[in-house]
MIMIMI-621371 format. One record per atom (N, C-alpha, C): residue number from 0; residue in one letter; atom name; x negated, y negated, z negated. Coordinates in Angstrom, 1 decimal. Example, Ala and Ser with C-alpha at 12.3 -4.5 7.8 and 13.67 -1.06 7.14 Angstrom:
 torkol gulum vose      X      Y      Z
      0     a    N  -13.2    5.7   -7.8
      0     a   CA  -12.3    4.5   -7.8
      0     a    C  -13.2    3.3   -7.8
      1     s    N  -12.8    2.2   -7.1
      1     s   CA  -13.7    1.1   -7.1
      1     s    C  -12.9    0.0   -7.9
//
This chain:
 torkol gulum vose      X      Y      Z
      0     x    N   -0.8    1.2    0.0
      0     x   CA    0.0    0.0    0.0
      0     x    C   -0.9   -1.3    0.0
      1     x    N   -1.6   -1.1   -0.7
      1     x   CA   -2.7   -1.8   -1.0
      1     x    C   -3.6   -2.5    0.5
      2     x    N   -3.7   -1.3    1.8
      2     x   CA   -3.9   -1.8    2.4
      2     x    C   -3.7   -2.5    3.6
      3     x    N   -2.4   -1.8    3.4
      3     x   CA   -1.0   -3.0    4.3
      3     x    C   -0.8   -4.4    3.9
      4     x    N   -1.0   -4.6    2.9
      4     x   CA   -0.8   -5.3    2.2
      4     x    C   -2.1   -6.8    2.4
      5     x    N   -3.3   -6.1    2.2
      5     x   CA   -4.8   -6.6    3.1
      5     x    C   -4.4   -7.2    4.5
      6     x    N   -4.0   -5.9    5.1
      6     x   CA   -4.4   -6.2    6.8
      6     x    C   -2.6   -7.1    7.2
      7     x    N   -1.9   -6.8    6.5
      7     x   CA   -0.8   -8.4    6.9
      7     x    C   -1.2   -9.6    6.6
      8     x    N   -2.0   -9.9    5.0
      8     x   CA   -2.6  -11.0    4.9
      8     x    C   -3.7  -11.5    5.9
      9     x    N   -4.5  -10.5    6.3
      9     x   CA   -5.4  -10.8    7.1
      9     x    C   -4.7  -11.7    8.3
     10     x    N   -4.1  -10.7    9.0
     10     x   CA   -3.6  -10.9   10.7
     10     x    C   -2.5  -12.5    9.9
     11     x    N   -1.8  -12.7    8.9
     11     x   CA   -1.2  -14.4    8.9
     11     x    C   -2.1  -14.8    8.7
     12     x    N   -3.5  -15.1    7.8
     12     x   CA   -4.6  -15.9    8.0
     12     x    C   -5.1  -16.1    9.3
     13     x    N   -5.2  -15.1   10.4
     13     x   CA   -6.0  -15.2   11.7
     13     x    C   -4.5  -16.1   12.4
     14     x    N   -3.4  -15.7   12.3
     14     x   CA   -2.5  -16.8   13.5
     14     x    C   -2.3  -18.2   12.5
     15     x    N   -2.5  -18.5   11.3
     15     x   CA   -2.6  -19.6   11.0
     15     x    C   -3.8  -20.5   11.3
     16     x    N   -4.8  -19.6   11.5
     16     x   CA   -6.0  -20.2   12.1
     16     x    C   -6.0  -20.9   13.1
     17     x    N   -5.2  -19.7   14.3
     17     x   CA   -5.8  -20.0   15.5
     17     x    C   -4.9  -20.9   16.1
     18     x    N   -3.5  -21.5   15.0
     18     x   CA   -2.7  -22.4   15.5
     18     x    C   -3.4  -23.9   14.7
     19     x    N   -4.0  -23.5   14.1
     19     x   CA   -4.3  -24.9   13.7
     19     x    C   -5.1  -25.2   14.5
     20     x    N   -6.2  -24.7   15.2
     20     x   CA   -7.3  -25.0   16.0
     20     x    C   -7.0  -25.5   17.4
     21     x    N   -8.1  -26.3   17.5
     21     x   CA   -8.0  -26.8   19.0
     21     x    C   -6.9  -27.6   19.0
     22     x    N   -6.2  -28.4   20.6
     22     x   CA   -5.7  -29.4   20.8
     22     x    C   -4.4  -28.5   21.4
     23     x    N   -4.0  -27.7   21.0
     23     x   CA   -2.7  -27.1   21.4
     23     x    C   -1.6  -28.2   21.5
     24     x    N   -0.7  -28.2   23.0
     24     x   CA    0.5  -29.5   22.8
     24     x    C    1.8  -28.5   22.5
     25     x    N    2.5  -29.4   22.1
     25     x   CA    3.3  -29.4   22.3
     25     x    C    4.4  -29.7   22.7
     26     x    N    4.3  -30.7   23.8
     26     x   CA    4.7  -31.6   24.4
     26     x    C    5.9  -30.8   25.2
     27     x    N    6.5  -32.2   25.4
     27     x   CA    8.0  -32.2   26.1
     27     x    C    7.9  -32.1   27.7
     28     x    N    9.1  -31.4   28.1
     28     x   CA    9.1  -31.2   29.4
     28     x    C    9.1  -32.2   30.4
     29     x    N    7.9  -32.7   31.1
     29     x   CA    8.3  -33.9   31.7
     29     x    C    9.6  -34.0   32.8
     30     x    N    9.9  -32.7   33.4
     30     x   CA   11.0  -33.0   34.4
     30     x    C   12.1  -33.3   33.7
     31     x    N   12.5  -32.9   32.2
     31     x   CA   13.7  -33.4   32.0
     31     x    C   13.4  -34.7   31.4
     32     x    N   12.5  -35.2   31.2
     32     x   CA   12.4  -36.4   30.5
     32     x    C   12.2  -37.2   31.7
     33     x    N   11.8  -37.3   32.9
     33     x   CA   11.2  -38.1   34.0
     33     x    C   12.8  -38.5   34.9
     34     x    N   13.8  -37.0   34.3
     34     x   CA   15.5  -37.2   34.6
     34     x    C   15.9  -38.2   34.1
     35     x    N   15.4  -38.4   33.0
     35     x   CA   16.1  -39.1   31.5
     35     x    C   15.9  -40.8   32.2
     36     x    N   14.1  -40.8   32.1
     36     x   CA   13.3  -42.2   32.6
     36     x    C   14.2  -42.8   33.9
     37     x    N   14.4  -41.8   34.7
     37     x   CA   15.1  -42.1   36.5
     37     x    C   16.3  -42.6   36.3
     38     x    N   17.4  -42.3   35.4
     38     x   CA   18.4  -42.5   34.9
     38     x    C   18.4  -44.0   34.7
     39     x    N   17.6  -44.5   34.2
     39     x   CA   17.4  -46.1   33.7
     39     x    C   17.0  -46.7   34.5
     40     x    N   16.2  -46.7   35.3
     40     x   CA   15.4  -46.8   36.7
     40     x    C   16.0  -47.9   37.7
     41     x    N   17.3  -48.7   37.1
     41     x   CA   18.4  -49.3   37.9
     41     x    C   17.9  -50.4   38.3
     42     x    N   16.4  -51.3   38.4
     42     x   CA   16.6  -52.1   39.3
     42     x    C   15.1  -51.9   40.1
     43     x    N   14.9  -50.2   40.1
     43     x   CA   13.9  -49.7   40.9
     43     x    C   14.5  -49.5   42.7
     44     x    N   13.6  -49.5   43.6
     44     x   CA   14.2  -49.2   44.6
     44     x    C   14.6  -47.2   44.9
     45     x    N   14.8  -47.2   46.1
     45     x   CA   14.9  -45.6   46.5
     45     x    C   14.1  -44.8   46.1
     46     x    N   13.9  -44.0   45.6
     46     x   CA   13.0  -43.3   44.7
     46     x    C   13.0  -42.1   45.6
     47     x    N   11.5  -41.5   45.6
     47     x   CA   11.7  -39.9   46.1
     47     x    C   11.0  -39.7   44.5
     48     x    N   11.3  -37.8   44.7
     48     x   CA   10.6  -37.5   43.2
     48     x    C    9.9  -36.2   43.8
     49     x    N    8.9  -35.5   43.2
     49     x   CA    8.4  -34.2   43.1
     49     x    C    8.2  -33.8   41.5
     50     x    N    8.3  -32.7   41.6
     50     x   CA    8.0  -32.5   40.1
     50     x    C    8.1  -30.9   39.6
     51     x    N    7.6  -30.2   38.5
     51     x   CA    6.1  -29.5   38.7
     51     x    C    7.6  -27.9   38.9
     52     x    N    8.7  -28.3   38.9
     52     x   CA    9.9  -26.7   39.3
     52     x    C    9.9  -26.6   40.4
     53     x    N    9.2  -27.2   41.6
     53     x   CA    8.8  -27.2   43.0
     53     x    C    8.5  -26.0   43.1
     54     x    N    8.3  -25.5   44.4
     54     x   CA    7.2  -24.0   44.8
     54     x    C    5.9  -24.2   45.0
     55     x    N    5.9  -25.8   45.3
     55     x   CA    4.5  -26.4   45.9
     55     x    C    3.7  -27.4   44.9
     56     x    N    4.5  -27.4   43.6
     56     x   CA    3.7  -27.9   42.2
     56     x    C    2.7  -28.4   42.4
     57     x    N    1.7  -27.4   42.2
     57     x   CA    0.4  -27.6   42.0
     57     x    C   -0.1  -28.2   43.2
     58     x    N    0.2  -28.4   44.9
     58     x   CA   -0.2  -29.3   45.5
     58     x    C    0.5  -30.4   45.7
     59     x    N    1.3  -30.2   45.4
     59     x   CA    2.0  -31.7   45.4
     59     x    C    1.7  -32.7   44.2
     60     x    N    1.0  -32.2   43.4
     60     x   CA    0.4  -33.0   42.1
     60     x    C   -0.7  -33.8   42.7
     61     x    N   -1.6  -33.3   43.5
     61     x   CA   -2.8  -33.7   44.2
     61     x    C   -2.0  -34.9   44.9
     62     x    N   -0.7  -35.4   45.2
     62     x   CA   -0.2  -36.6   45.3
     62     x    C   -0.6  -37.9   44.3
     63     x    N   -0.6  -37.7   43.3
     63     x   CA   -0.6  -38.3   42.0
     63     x    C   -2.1  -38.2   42.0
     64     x    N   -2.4  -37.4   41.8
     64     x   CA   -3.9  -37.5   40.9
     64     x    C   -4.8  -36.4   41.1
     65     x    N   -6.2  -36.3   40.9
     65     x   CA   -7.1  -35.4   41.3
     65     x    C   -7.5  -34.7   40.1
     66     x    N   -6.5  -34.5   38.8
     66     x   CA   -6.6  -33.9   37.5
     66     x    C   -6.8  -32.4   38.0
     67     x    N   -6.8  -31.5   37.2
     67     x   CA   -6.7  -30.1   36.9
     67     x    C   -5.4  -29.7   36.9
     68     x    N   -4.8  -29.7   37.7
     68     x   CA   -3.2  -28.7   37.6
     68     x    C   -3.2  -27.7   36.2
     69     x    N   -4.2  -26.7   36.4
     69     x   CA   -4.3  -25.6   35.7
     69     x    C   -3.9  -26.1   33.8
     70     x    N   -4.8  -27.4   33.7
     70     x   CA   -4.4  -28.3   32.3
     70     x    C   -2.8  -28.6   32.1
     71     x    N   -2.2  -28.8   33.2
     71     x   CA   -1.0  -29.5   33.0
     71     x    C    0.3  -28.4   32.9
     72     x    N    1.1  -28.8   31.9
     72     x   CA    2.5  -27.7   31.4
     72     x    C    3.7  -28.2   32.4
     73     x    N    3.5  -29.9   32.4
     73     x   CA    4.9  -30.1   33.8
     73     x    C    4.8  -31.5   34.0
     74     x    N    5.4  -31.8   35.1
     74     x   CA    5.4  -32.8   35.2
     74     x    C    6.2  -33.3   36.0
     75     x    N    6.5  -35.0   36.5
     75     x   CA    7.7  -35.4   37.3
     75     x    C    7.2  -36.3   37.7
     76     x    N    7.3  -37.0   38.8
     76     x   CA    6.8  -38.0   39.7
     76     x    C    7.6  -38.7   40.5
     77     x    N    8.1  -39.6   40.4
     77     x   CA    9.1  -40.6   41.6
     77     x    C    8.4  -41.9   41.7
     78     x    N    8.8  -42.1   43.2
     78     x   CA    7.9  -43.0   43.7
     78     x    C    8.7  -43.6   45.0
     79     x    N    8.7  -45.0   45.4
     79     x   CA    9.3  -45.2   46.0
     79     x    C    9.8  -45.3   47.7
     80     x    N   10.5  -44.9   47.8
     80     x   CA   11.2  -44.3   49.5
     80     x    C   10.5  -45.1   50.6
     81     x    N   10.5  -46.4   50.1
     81     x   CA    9.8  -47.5   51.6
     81     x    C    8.7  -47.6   51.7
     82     x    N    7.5  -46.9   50.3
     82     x   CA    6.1  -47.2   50.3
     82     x    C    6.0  -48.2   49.5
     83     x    N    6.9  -49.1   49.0
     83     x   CA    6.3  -50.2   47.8
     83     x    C    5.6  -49.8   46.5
     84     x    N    5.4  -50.3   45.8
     84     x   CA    4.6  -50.1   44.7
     84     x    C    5.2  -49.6   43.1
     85     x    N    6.7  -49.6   43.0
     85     x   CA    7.2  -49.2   42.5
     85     x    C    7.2  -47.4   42.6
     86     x    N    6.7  -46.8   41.2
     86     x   CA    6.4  -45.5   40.7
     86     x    C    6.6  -45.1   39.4
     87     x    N    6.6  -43.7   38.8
     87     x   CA    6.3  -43.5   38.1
     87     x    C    6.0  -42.2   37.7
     88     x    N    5.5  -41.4   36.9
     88     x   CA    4.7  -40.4   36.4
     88     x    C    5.0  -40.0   35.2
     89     x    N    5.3  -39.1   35.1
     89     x   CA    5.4  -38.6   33.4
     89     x    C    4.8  -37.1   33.6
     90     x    N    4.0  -37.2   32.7
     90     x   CA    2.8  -35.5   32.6
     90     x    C    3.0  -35.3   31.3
     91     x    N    3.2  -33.7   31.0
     91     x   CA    3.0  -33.2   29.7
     91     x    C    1.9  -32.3   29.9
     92     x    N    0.8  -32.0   28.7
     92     x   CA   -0.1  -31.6   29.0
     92     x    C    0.0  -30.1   27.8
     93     x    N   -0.9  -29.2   28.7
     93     x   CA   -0.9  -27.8   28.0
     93     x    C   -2.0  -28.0   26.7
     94     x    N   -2.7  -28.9   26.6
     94     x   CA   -4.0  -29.3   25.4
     94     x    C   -3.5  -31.1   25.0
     95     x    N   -3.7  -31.5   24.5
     95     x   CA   -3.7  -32.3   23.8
     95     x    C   -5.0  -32.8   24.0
     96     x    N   -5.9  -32.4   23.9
     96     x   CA   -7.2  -32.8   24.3
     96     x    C   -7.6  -33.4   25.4
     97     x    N   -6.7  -33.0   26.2
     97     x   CA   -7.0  -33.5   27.6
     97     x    C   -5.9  -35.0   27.9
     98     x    N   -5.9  -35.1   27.7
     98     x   CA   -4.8  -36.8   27.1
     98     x    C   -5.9  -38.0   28.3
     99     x    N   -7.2  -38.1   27.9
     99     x   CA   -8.3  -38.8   28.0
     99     x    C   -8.7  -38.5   29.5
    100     x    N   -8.6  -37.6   29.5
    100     x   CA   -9.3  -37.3   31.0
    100     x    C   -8.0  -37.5   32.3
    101     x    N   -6.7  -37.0   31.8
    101     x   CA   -5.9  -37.6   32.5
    101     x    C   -5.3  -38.8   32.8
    102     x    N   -5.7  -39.4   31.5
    102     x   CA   -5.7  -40.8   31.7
    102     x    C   -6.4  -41.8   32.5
    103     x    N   -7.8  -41.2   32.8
    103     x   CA   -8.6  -41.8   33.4
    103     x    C   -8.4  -41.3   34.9
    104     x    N   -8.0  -40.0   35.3
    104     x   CA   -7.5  -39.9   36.3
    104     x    C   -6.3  -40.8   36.9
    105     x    N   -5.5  -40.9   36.4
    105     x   CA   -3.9  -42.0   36.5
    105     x    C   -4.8  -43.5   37.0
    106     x    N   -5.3  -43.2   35.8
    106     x   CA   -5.8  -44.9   36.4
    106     x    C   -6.8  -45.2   37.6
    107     x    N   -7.7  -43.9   38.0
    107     x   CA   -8.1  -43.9   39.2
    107     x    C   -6.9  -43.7   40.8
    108     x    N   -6.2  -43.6   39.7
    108     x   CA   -4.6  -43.4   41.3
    108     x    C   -4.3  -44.8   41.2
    109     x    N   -3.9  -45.3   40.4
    109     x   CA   -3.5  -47.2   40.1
    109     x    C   -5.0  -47.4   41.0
    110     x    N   -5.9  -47.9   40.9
    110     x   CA   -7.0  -48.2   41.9
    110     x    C   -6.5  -48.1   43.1
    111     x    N   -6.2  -47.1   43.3
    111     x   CA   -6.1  -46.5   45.3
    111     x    C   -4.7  -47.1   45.5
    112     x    N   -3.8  -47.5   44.7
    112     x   CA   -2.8  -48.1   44.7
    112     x    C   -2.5  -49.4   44.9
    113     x    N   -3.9  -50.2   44.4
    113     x   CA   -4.0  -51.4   44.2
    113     x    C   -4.3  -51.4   45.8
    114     x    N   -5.7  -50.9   46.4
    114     x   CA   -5.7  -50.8   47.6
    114     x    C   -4.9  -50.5   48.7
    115     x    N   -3.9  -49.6   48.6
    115     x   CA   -3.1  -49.6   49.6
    115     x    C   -2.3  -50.8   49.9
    116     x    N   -2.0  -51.5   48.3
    116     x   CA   -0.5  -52.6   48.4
    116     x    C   -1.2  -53.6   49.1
    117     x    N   -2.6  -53.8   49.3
    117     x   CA   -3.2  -55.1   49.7
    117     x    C   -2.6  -55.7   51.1
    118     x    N   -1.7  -54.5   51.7
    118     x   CA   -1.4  -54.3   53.2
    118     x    C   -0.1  -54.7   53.3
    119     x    N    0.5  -54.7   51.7
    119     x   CA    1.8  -54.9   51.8
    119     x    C    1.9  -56.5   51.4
    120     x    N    1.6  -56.9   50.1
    120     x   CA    1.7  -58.5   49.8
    120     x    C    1.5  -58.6   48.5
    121     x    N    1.2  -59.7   47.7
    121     x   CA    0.2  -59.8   46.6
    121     x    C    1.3  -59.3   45.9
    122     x    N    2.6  -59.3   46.0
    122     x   CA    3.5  -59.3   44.9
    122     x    C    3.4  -57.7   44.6
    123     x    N    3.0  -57.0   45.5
    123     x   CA    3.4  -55.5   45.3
    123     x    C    1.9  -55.1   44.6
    124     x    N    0.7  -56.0   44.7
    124     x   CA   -0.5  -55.9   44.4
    124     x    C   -0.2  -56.2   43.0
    125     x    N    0.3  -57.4   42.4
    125     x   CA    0.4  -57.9   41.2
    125     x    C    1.3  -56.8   40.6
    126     x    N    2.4  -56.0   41.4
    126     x   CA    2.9  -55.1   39.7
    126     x    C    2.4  -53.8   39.6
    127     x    N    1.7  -53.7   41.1
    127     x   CA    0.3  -52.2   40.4
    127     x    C   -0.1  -52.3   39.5
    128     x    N   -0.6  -53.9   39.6
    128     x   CA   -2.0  -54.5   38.3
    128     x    C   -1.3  -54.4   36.9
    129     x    N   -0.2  -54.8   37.1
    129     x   CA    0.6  -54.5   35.7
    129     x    C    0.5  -53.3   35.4
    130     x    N    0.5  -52.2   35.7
    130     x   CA    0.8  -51.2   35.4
    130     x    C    0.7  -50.6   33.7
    131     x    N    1.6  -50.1   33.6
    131     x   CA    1.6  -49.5   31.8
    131     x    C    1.5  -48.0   32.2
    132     x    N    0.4  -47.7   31.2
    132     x   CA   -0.2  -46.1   30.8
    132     x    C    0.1  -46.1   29.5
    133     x    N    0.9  -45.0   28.8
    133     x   CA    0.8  -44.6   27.7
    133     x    C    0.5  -42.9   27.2
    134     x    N    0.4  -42.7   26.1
    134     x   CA    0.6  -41.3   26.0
    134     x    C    1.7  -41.0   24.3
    135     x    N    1.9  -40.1   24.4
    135     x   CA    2.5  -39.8   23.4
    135     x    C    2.9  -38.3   23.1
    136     x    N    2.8  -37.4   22.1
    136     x   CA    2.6  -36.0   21.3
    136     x    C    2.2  -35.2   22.6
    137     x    N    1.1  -35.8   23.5
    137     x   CA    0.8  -34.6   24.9
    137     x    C    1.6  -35.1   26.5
    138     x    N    1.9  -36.3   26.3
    138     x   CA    2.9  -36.2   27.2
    138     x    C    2.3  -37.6   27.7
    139     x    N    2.0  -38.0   28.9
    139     x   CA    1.6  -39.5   29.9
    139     x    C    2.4  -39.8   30.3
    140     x    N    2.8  -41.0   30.4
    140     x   CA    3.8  -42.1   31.0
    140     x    C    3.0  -42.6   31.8
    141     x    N    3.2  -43.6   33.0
    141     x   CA    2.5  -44.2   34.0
    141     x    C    3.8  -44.9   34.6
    142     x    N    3.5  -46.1   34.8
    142     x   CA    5.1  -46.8   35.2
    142     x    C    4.7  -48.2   36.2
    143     x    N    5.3  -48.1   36.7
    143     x   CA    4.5  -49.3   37.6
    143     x    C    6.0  -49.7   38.4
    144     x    N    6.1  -51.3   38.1
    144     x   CA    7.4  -51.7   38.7
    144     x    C    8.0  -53.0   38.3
    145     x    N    8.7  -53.6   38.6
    145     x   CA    9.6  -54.9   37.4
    145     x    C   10.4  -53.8   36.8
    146     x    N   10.3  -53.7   35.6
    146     x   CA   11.3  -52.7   34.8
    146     x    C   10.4  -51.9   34.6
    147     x    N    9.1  -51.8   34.5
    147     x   CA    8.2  -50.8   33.9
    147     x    C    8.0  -50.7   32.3
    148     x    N    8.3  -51.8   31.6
    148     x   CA    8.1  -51.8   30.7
    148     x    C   10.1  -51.4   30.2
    149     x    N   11.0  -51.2   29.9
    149     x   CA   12.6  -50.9   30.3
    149     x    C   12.0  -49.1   30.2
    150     x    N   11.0  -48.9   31.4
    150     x   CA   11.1  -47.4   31.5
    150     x    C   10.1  -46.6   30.8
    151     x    N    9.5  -47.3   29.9
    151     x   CA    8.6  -47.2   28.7
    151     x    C    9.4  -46.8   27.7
    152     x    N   10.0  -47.5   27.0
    152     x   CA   11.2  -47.7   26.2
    152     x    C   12.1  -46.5   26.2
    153     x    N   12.3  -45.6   27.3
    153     x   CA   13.5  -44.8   27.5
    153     x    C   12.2  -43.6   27.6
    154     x    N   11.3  -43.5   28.1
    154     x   CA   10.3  -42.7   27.6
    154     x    C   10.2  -42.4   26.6
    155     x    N    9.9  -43.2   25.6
    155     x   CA    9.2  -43.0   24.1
    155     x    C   10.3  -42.5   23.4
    156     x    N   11.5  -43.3   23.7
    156     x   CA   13.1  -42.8   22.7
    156     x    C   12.8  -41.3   23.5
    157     x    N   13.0  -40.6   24.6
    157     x   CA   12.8  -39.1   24.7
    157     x    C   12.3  -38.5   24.5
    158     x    N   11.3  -38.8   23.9
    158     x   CA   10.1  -37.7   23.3
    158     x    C   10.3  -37.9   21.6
    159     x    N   10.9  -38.5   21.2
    159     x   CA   10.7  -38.7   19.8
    159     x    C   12.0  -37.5   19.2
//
């Protein structure tokens, strides 16, 4: 009895361990929360979306950003129909750890974003430049728009 008793204590010591360790997320689904964000979205233009219940996920992420798919748990992406500069992004991430490096990824897409609007007019230039990055329990926001900060707000209320 005695040593049932051992080896159950043992094996809950080893899963209490190995859940405390490392940057495990647990983050929220971005497709239903990127539903949630689109929903509010009302003085954004035509929106297309991808997002990671696709077949083609993982290449269609390579839209967005040159991150590691393999890191990412889900994600949603709408962006707008005519090419303007109005977008947005929401990633939940499988590590917690990785928060930092996707962030600096996102902000390397805002770059190439800034460049493309140069074609379009300073105004579409100036609300790339705006752009708001956040993160929260595993999960990236990226919002770029008039009303980017509106779709911030309905972000953060969803994950809480």
């Amino acid at each position: 009895m005695k040593k049932i008793g051992s080896i159950f204590l043992i094996c809950l010591l080893a899963v209490c361990c190995l859940s405390a360790c490392g940057g495990s997320s647990r983050a929220a689904d971005a497709v239903s929360v990127g539903k949630k964000v689109m929903e509010s979205a009302s003085g954004f233009p035509e929106m297309k979306t991808i997002d990671s219940s696709e077949k083609d996920a993982d290449i269609n992420f390579t839209t967005l950003c040159d991150f590691d798919y393999d890191r990412v748990s889900s994600y949603y992406y709408a962006y707008s129909a005519d090419g303007t500069a109005p977008e947005f992004a929401i990633v939940s991430l499988k590590d917690n750890d990785d928060t930092a490096d996707l962030m600096s990824s996102l902000k390397d897409h805002v770059k190439t974003r800034e460049g493309t609007m140069q074609e379009y007019s300073p105004d579409q230039v100036e609300m790339v430049s705006n752009y708001i990055l956040t993160q929260q329990n595993g999960t990236v926001g990226l919002f770029i728009g008039k009303g980017a900060a509106e779709l911030e707000k309905t972000f953060k209320a969803a994950l809480k």
